[in-house]
N, CA, C and O atoms as a Tripos MOL2 file, in Angstrom:
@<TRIPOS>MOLECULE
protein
  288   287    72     0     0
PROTEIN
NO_CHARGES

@<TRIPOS>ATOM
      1 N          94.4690   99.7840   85.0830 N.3       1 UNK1
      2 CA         93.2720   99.9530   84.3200 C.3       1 UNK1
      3 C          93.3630   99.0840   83.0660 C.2       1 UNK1
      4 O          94.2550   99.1490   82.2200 O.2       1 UNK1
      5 N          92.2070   98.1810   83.0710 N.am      2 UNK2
      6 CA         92.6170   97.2600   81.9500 C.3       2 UNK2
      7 C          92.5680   97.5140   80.4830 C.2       2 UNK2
      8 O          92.9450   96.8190   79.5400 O.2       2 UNK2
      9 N          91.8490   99.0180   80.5450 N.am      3 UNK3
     10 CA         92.1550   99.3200   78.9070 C.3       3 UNK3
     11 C          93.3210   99.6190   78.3130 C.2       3 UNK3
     12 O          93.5380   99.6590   77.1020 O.2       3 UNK3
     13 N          94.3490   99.9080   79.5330 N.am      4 UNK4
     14 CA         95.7700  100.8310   78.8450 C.3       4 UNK4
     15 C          96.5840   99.3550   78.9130 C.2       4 UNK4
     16 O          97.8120   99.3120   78.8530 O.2       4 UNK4
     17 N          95.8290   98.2740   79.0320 N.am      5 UNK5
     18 CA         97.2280   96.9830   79.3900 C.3       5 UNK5
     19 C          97.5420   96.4470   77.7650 C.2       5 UNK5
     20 O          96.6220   96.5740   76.9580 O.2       5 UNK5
     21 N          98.6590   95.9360   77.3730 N.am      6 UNK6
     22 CA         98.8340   95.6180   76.2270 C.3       6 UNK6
     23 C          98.8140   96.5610   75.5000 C.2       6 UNK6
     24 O          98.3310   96.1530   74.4440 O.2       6 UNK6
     25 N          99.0530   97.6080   75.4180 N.am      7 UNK7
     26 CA         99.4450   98.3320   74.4290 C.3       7 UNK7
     27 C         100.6970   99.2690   74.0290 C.2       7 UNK7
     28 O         100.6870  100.2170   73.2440 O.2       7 UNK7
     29 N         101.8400   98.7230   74.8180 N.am      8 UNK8
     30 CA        102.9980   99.2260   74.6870 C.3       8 UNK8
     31 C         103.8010  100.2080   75.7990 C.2       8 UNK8
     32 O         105.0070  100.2620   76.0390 O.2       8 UNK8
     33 N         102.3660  101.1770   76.5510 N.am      9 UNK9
     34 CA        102.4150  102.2690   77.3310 C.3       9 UNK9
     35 C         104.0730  101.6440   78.2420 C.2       9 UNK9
     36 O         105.2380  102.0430   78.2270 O.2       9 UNK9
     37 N         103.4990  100.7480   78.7970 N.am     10 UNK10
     38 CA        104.7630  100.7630   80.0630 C.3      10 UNK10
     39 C         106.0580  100.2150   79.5030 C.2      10 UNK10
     40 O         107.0600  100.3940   80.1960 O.2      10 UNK10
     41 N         106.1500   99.7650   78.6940 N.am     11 UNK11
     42 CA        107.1760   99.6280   77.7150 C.3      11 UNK11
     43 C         107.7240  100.8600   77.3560 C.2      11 UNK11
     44 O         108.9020  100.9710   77.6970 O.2      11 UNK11
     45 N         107.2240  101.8650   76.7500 N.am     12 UNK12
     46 CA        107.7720  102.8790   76.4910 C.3      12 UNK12
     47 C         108.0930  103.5260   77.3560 C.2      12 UNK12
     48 O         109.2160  104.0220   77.4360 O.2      12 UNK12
     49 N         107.2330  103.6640   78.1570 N.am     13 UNK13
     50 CA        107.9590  104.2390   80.0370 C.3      13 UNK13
     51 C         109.3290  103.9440   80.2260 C.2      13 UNK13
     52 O         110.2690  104.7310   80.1130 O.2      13 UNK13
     53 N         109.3670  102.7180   80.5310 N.am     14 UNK14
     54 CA        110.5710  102.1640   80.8810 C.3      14 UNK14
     55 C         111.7520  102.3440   79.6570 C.2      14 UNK14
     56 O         112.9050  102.7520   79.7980 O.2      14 UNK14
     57 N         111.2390  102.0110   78.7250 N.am     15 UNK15
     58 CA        112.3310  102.4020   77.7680 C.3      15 UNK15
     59 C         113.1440  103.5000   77.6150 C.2      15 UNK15
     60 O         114.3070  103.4510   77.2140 O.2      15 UNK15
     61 N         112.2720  104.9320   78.0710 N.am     16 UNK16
     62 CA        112.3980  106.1660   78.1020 C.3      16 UNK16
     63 C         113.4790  106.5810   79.2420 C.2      16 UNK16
     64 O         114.4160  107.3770   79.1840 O.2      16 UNK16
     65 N         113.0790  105.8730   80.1510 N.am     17 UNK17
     66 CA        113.4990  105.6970   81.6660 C.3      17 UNK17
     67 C         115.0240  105.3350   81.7950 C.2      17 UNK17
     68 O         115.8870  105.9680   82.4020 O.2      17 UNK17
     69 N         115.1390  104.3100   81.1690 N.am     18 UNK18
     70 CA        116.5660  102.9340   80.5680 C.3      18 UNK18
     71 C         117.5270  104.1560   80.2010 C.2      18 UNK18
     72 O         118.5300  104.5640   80.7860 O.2      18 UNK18
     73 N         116.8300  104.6530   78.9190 N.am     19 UNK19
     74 CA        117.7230  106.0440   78.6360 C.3      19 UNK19
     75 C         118.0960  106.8580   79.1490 C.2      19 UNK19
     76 O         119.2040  107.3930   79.1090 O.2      19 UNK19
     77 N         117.1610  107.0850   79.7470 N.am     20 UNK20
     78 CA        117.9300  108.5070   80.5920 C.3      20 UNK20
     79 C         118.5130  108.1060   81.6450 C.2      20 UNK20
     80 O         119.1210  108.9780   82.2660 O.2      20 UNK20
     81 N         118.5350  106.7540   82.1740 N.am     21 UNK21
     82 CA        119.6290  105.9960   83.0680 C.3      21 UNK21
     83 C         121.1180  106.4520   82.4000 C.2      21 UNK21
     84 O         121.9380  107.3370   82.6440 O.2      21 UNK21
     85 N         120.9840  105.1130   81.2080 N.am     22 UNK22
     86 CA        122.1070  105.1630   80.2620 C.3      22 UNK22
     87 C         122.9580  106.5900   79.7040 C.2      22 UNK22
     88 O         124.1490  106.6870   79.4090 O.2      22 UNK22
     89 N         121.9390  107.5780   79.6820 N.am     23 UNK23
     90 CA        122.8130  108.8730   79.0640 C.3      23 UNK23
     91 C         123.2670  109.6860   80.4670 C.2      23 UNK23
     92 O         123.7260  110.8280   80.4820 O.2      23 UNK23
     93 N         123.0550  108.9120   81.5300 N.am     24 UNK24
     94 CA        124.2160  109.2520   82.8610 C.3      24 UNK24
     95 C         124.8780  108.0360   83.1920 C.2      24 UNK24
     96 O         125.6950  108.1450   84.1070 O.2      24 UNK24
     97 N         124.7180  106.7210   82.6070 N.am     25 UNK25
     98 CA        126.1210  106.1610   82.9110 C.3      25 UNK25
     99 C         125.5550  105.6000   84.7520 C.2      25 UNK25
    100 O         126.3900  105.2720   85.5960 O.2      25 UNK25
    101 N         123.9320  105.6090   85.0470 N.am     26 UNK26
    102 CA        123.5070  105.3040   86.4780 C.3      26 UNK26
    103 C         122.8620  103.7850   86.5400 C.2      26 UNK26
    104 O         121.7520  103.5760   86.0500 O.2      26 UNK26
    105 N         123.5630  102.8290   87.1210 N.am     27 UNK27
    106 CA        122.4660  101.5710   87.2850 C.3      27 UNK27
    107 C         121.3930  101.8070   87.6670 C.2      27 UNK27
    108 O         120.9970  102.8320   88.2200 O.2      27 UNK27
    109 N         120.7320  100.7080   87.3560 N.am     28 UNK28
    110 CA        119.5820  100.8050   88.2560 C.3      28 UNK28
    111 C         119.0260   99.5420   89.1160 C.2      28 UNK28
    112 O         119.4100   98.4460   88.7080 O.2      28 UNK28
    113 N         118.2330   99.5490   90.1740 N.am     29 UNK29
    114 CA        117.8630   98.3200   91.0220 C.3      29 UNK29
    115 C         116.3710   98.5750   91.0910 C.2      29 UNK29
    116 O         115.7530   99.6390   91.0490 O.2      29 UNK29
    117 N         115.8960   97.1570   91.2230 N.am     30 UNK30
    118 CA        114.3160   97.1180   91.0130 C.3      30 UNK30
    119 C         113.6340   96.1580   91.7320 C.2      30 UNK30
    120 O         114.3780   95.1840   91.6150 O.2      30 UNK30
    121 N         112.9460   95.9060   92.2210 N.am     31 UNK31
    122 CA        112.2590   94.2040   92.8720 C.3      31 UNK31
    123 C         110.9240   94.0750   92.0680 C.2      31 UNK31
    124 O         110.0070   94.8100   92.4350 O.2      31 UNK31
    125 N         110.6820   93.1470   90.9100 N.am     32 UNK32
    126 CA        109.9670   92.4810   90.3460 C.3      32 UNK32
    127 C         108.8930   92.4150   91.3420 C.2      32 UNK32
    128 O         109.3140   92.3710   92.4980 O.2      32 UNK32
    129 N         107.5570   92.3960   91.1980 N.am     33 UNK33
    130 CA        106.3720   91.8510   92.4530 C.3      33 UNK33
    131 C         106.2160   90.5800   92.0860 C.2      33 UNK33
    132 O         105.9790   89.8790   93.0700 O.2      33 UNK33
    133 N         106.2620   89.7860   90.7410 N.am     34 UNK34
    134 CA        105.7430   88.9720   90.3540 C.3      34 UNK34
    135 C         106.5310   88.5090   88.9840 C.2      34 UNK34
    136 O         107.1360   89.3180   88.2800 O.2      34 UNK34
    137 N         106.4410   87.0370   88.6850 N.am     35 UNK35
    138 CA        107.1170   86.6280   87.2150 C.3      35 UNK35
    139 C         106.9730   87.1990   86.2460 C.2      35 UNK35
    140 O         107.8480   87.4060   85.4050 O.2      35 UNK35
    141 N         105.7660   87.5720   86.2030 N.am     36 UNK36
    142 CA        105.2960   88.4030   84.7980 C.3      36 UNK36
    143 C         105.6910   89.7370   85.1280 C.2      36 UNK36
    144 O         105.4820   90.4470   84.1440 O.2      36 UNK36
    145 N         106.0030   90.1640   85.7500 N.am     37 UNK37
    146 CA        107.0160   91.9020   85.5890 C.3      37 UNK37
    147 C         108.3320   91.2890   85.7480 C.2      37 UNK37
    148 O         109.1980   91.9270   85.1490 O.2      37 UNK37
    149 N         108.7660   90.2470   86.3680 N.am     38 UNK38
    150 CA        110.3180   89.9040   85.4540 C.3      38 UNK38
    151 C         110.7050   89.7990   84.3710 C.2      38 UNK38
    152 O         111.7330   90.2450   83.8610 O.2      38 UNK38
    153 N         109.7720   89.1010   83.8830 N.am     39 UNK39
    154 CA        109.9440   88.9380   82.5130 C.3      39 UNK39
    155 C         110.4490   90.1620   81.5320 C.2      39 UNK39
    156 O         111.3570   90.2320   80.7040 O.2      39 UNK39
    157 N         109.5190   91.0320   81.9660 N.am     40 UNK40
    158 CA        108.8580   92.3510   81.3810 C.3      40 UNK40
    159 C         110.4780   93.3090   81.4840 C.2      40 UNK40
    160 O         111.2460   93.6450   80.5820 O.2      40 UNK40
    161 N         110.5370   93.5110   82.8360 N.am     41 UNK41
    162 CA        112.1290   93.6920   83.3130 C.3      41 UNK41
    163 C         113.4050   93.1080   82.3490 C.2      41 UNK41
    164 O         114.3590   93.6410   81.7840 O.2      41 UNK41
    165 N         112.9860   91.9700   82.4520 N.am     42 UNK42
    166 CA        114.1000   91.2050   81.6750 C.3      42 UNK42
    167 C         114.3230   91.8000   80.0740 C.2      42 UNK42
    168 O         115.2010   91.6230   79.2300 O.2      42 UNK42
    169 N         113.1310   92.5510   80.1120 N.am     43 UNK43
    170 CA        113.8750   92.3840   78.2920 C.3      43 UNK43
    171 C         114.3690   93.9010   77.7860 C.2      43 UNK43
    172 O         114.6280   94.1680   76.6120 O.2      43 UNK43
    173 N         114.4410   94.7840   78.8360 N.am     44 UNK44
    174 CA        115.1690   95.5780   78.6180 C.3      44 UNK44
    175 C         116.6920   95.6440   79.8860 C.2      44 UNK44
    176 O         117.2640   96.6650   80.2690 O.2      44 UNK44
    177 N         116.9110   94.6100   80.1670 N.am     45 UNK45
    178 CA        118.7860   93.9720   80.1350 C.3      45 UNK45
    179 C         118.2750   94.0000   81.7450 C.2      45 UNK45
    180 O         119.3370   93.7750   82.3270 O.2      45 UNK45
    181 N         117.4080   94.1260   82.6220 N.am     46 UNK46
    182 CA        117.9760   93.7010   84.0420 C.3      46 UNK46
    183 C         118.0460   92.3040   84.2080 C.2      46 UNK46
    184 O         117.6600   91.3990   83.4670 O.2      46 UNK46
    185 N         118.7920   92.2720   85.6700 N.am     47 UNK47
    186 CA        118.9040   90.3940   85.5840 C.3      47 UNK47
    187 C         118.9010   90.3680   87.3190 C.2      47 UNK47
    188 O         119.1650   91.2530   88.1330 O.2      47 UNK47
    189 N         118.5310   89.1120   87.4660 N.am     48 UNK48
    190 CA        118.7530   88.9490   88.7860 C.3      48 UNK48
    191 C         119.9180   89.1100   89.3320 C.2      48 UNK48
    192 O         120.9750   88.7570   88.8070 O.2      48 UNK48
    193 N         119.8030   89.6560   90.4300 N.am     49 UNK49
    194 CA        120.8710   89.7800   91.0110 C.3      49 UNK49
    195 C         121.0100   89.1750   93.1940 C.2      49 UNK49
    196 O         121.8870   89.4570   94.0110 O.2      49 UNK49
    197 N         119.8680   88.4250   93.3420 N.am     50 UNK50
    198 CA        119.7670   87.8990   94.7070 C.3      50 UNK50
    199 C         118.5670   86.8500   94.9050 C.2      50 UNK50
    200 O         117.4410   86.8660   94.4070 O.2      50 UNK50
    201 N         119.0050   86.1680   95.5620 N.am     51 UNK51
    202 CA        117.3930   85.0840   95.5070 C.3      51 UNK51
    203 C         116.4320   85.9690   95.6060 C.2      51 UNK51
    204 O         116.6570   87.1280   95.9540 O.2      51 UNK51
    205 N         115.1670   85.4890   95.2870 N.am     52 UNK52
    206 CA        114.2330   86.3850   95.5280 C.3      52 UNK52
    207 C         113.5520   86.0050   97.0380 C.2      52 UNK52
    208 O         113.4400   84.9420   97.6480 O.2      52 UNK52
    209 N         113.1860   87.2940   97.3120 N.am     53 UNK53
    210 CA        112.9540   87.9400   98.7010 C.3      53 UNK53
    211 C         111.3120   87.0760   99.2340 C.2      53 UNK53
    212 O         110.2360   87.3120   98.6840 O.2      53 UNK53
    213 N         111.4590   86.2860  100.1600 N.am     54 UNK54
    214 CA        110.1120   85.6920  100.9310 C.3      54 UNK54
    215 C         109.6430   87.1510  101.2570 C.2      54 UNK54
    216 O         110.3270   88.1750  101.2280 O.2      54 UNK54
    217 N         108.1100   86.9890  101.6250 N.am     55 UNK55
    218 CA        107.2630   87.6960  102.1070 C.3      55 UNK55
    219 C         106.3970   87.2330  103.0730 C.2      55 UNK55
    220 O         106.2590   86.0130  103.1590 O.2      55 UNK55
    221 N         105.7960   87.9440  103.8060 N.am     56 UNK56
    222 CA        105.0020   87.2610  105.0920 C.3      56 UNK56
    223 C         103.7700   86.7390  104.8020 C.2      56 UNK56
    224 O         103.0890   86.2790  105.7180 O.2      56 UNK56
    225 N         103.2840   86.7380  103.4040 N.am     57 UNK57
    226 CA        102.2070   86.0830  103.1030 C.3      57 UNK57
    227 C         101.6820   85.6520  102.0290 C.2      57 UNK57
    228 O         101.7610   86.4310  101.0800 O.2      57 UNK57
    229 N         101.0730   84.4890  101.8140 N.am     58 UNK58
    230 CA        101.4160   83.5140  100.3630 C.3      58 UNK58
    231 C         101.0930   84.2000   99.1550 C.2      58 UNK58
    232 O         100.0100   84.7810   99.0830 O.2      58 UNK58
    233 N         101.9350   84.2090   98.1410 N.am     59 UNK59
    234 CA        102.2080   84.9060   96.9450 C.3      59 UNK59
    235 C         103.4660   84.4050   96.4470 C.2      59 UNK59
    236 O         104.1420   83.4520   96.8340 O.2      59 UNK59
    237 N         103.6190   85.0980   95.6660 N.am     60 UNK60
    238 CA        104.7270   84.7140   94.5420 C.3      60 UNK60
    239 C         105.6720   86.0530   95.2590 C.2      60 UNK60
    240 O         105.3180   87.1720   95.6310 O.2      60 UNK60
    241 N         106.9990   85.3730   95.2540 N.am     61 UNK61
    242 CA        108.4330   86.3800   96.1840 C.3      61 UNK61
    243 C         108.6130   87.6100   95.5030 C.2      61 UNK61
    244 O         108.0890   87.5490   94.3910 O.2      61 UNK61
    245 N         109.1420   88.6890   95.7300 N.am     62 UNK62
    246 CA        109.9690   89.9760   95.0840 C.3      62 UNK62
    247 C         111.4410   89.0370   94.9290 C.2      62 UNK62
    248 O         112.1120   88.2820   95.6330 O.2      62 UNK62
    249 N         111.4680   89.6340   93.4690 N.am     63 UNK63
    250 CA        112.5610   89.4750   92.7010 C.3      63 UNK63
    251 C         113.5360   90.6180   92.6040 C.2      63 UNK63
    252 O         113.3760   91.4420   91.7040 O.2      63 UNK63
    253 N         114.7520   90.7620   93.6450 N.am     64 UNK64
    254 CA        115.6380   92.0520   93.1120 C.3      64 UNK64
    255 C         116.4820   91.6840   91.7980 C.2      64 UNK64
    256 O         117.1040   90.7170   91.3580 O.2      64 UNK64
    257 N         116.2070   92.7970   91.4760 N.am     65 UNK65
    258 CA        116.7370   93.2190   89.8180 C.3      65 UNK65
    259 C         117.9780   94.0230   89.4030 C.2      65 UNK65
    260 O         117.9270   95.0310   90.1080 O.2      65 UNK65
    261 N         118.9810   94.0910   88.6810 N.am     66 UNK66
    262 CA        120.0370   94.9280   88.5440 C.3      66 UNK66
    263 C         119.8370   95.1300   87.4940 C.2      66 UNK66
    264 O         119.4240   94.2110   86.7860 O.2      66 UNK66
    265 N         120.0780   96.6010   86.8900 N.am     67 UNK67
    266 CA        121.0360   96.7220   85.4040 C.3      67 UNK67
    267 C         121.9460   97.6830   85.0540 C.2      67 UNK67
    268 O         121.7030   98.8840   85.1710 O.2      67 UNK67
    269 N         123.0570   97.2090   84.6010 N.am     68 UNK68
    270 CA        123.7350   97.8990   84.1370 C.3      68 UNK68
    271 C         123.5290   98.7410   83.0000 C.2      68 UNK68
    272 O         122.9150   98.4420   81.9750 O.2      68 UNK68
    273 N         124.2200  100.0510   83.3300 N.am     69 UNK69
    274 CA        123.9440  100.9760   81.7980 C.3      69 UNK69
    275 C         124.4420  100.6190   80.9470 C.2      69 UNK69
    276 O         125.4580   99.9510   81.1380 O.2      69 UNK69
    277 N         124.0760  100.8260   79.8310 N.am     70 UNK70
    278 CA        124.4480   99.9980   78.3620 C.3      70 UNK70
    279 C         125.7030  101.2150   78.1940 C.2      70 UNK70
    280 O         125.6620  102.3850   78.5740 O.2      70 UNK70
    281 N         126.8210  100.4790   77.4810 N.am     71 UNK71
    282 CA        127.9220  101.5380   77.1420 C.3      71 UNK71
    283 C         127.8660  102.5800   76.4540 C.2      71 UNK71
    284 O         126.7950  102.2660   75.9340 O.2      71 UNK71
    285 N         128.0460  103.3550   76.0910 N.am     72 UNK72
    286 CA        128.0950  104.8370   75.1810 C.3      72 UNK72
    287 C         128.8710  104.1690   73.6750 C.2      72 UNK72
    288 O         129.1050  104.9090   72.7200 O.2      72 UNK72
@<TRIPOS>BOND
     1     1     2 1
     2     2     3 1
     3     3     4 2
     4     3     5 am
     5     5     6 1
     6     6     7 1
     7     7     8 2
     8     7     9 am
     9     9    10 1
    10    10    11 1
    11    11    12 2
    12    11    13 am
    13    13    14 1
    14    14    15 1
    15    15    16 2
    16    15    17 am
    17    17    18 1
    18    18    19 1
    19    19    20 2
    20    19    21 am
    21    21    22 1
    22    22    23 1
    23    23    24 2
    24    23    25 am
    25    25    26 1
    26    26    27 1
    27    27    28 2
    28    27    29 am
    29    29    30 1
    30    30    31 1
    31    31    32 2
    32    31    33 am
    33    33    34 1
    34    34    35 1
    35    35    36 2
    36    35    37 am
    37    37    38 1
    38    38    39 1
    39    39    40 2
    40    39    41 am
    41    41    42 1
    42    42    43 1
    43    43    44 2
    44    43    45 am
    45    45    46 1
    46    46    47 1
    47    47    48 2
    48    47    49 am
    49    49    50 1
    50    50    51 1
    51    51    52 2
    52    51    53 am
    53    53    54 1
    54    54    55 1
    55    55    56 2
    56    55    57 am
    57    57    58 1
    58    58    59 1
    59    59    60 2
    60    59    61 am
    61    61    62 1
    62    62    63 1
    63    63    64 2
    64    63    65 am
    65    65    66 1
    66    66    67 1
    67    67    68 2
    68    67    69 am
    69    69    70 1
    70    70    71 1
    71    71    72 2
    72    71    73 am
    73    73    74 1
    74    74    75 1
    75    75    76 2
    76    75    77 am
    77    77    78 1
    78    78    79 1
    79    79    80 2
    80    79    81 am
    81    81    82 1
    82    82    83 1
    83    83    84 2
    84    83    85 am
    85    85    86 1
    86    86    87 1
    87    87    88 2
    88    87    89 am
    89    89    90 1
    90    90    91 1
    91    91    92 2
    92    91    93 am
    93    93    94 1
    94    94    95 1
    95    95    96 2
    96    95    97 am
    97    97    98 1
    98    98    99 1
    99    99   100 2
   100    99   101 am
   101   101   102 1
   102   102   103 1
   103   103   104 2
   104   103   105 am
   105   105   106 1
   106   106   107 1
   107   107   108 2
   108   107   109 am
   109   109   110 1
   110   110   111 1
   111   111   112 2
   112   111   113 am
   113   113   114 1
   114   114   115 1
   115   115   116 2
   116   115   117 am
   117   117   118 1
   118   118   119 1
   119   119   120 2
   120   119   121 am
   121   121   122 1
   122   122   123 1
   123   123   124 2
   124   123   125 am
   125   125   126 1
   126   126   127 1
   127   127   128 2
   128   127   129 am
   129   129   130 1
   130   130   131 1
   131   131   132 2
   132   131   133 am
   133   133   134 1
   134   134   135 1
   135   135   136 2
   136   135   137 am
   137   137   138 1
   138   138   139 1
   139   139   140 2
   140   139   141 am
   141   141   142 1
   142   142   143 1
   143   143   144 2
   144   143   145 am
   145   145   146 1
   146   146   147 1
   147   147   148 2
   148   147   149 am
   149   149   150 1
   150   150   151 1
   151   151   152 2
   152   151   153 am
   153   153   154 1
   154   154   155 1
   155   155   156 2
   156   155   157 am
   157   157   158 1
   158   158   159 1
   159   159   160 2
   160   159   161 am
   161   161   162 1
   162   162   163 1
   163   163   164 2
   164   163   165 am
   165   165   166 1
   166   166   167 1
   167   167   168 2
   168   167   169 am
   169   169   170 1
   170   170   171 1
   171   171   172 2
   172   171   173 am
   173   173   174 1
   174   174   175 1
   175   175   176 2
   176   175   177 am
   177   177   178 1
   178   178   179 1
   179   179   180 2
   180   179   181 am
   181   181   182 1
   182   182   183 1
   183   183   184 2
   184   183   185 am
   185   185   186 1
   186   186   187 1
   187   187   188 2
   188   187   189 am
   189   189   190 1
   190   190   191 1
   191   191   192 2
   192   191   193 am
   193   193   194 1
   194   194   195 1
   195   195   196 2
   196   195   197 am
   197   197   198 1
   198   198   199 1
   199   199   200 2
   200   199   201 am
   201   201   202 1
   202   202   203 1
   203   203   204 2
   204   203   205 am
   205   205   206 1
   206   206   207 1
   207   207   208 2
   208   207   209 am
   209   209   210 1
   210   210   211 1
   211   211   212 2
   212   211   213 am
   213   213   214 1
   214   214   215 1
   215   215   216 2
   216   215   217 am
   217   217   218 1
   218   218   219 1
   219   219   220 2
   220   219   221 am
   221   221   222 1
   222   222   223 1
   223   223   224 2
   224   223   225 am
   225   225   226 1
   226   226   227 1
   227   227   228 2
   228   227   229 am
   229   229   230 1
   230   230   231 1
   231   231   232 2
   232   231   233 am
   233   233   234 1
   234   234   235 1
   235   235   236 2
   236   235   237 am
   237   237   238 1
   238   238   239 1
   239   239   240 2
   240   239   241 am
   241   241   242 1
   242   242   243 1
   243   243   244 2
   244   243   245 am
   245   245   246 1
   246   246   247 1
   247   247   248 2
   248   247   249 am
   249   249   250 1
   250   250   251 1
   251   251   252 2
   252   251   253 am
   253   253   254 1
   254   254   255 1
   255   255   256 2
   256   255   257 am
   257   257   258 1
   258   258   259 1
   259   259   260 2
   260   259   261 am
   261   261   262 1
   262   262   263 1
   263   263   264 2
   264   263   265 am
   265   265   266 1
   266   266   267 1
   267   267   268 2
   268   267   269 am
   269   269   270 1
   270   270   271 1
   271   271   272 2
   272   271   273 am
   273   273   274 1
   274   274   275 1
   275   275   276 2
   276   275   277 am
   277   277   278 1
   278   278   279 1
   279   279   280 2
   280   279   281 am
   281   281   282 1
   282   282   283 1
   283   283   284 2
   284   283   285 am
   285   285   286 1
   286   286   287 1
   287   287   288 2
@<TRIPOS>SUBSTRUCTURE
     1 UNK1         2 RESIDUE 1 A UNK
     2 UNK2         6 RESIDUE 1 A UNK
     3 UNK3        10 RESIDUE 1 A UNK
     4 UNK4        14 RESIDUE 1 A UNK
     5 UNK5        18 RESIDUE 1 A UNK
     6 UNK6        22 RESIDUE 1 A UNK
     7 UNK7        26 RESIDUE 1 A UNK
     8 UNK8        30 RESIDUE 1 A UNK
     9 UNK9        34 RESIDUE 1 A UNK
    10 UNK10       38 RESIDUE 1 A UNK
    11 UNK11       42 RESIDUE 1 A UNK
    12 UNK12       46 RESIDUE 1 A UNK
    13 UNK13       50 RESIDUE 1 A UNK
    14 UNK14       54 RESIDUE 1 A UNK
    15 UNK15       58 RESIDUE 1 A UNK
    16 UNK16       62 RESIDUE 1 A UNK
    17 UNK17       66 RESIDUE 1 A UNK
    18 UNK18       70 RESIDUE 1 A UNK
    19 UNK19       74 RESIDUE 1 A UNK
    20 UNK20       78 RESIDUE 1 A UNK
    21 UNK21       82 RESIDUE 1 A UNK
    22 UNK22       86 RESIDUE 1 A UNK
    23 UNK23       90 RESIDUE 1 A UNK
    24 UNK24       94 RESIDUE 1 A UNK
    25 UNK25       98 RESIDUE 1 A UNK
    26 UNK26      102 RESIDUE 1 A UNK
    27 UNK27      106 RESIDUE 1 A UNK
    28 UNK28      110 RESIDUE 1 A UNK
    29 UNK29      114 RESIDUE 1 A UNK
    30 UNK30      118 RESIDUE 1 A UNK
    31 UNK31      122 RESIDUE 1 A UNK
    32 UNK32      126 RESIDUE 1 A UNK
    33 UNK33      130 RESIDUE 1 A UNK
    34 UNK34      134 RESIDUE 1 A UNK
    35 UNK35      138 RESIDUE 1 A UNK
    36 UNK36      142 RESIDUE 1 A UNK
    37 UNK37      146 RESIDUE 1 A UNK
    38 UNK38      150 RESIDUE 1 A UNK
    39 UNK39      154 RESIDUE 1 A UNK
    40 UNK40      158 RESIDUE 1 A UNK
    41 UNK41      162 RESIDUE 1 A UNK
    42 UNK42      166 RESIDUE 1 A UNK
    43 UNK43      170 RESIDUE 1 A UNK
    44 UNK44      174 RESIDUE 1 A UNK
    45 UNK45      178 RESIDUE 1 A UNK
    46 UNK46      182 RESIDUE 1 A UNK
    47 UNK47      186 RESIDUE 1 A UNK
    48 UNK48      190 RESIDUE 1 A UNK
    49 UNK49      194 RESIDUE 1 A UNK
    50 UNK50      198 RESIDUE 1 A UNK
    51 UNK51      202 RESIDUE 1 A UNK
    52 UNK52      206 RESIDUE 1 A UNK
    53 UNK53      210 RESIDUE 1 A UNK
    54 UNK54      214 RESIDUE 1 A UNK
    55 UNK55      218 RESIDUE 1 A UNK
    56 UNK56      222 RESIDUE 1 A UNK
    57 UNK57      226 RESIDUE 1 A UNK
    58 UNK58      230 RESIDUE 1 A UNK
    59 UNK59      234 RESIDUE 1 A UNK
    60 UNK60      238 RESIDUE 1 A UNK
    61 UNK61      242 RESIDUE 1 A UNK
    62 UNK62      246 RESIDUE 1 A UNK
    63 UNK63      250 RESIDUE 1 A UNK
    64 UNK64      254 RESIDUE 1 A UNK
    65 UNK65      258 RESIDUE 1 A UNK
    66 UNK66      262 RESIDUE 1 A UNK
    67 UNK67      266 RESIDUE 1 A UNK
    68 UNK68      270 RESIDUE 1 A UNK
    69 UNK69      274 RESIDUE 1 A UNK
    70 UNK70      278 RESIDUE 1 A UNK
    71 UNK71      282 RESIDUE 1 A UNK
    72 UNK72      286 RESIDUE 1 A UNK
């Protein structure tokens, strides 16, 4: 919904999310749909971790994602 875009919402999701990864010490794995949710991915510490994945029809690939929990 394009009113809730840009305004932090899924950022804080994920941020929220990261944490409560981190306060169990659990990776996590993800496949990007697109560059612009890598990015997005990227800046709270996942990283690639495999070429990204062809699909059966023209678009931009899934990107699998890793991250490690941040240390205690």
């Amino acid at each position: 919904m394009p009113q809730y875009q840009n305004k932090g919402l899924g950022s804080a999701l994920l941020n929220a999310w990261c944490e409560a990864m981190d306060s169990t010490g659990t990776p996590a794995y993800l496949e990007a749909s697109n560059s612009n949710s890598r990015r997005f991915y990227e800046r709270v510490g996942f990283v690639d971790c495999a070429e990204p994945l062809p699909l059966p029809y023209e678009g931009e690939r899934m990107y699998p994602m890793w991250r490690d929990p941040a240390p205690k």
